[in-house]
C-alpha positions as CSV (number, residue, x, y, z in Angstrom):
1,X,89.5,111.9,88.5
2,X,90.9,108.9,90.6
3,X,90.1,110.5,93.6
4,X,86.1,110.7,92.3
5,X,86.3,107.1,91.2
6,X,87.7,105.9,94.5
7,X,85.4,108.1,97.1
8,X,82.1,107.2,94.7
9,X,83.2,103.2,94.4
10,X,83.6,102.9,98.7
11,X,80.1,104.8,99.3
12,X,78.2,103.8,95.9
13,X,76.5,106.2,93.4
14,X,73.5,105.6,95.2
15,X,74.2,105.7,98.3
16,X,73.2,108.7,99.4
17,X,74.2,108.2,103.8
18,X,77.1,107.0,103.3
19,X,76.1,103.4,104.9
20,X,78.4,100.5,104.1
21,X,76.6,97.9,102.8
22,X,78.7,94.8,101.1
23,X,75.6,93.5,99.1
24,X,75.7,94.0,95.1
25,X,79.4,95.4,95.4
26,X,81.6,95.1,92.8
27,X,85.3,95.0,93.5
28,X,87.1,97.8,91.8
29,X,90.0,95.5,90.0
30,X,93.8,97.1,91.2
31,X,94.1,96.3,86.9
32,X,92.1,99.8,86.2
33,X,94.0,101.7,89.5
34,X,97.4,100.4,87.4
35,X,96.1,101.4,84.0
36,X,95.0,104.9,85.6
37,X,98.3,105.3,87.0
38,X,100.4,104.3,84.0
39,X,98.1,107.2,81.8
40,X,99.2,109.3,84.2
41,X,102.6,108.7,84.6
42,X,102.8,108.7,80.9
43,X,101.3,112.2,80.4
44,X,103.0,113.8,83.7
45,X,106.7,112.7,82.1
46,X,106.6,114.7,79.3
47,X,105.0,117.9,80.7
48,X,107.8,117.8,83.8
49,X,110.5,117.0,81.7
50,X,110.9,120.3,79.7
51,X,110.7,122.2,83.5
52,X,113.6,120.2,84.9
53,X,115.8,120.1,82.2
């Protein structure tokens, strides 16, 4: 899922050739990449920890 959201924010959902164009670009904020991260982190914990322990 991040790895969609990362490959389809650098080419564009319209972009169809993959040419870079910096007009009407949003930034992707590094707020959601934490948020992603933290859900993740979050949810991976408790599944691993029974396996380890």
């Amino acid at each position: 899922s991040i790895i969609h959201l990362t490959f389809l924010h650098e080419s564009g959902s319209k972009n169809l050739l993959g040419i870079t164009t910096n007009c009407n670009k949003i930034p992707f904020h590094p707020y959601f990449y934490a948020k992603e991260v933290l859900g993740f982190i979050l949810i991976l914990v408790p599944l691993i920890t029974p396996i380890l322990f």
